[in-house]
MIMAR-577520 format. One record per residue (C-alpha): residue in one letter; z, y, x. Coordinates in steps of 0.2 Angstrom, whole numbers, padded with zeros to 4 digits, always signed. Layout:
% MIMAR-577520
aZYX/...
***
This chain:
% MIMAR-577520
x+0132+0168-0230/x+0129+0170-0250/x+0109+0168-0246/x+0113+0154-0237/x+0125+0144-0247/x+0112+0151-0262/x+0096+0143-0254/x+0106+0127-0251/x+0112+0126-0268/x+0092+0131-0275/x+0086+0116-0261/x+0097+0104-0269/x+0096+0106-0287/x+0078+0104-0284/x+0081+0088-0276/x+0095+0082-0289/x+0081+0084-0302/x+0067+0076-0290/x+0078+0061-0288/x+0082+0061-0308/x+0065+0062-0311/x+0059+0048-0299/x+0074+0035-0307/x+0066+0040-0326/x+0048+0036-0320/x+0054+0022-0312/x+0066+0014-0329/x+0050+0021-0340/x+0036+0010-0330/x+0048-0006-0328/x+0053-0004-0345/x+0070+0000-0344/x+0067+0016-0356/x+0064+0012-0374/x+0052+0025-0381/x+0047+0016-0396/x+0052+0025-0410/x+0054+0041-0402/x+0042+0051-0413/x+0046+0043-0429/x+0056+0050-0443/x+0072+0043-0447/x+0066+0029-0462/x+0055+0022-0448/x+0039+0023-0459/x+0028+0036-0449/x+0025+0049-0434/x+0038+0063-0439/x+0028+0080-0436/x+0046+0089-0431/x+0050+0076-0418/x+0033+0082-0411/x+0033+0100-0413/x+0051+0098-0402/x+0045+0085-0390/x+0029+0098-0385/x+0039+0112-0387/x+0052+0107-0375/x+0040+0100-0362/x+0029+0116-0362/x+0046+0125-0357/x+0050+0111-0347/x+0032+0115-0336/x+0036+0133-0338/x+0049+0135-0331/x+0046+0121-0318/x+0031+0133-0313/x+0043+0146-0311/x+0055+0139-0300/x+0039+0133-0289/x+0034+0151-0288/x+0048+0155-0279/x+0058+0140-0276/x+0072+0153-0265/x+0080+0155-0281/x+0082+0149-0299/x+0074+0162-0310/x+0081+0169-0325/x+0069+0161-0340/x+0064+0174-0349/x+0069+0176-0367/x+0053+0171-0377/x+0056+0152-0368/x+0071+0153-0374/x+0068+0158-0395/x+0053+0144-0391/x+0062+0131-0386/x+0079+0135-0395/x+0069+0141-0412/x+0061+0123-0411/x+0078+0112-0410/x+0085+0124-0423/x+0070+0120-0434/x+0075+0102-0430/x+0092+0102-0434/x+0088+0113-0451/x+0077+0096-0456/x+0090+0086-0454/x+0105+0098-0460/x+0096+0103-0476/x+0092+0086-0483/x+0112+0081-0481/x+0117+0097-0491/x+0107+0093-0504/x+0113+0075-0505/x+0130+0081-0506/x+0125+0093-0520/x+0115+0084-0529/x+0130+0070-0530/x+0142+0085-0533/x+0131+0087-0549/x+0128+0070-0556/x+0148+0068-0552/x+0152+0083-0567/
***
């Protein structure tokens, strides 16, 4: 009974994400999905290497562990840790660029304030 209600759950997810997928193609081609911007850094003056190191980095483990679920698609596999310091020590390196610059703001105007 487990296997079963395990294979259903395995077949629908699959087809929750084929449907979310298909609705995000479908906005992104008529438009409805803004991507302008979407690589460029917060003053809006140029490409932003960090949005792209985590936009790469996020789709590489996106297709990876896509390609593992097709493998063996009775069951969602357990993604193994290197994916996981990839993909979680890129959005940490992200948040650090936008966490450090805030510190030093609030330092720097701690100091000029003395």
């Amino acid at each position: 009974m487990l296997d079963l209600l395990f294979g259903f759950t395995v077949k629908t997810s699959v087809l929750l994400f084929v449907a979310m997928a298909a609705i995000v193609a479908g906005r992104f081609l008529a438009g409805g999905c803004r991507m302008r911007g979407l690589l460029r850094d917060a003053d809006g003056r140029g490409h932003s290497p960090i949005r792209l190191q985590m936009l790469v980095f996020t789709l590489f483990g996106a297709m990876q562990y896509l390609a593992m679920v097709v493998k063996d698609p009775t069951r969602l596999p357990e993604p193994p840790a290197e994916l996981l310091t990839m993909v979680g020590g890129s959005h940490a390196f992200f948040m650090g660029s936008k966490v450090v610059p805030l510190f030093v703001s609030i330092l720097s105007a701690r100091m000029n304030k003395k």
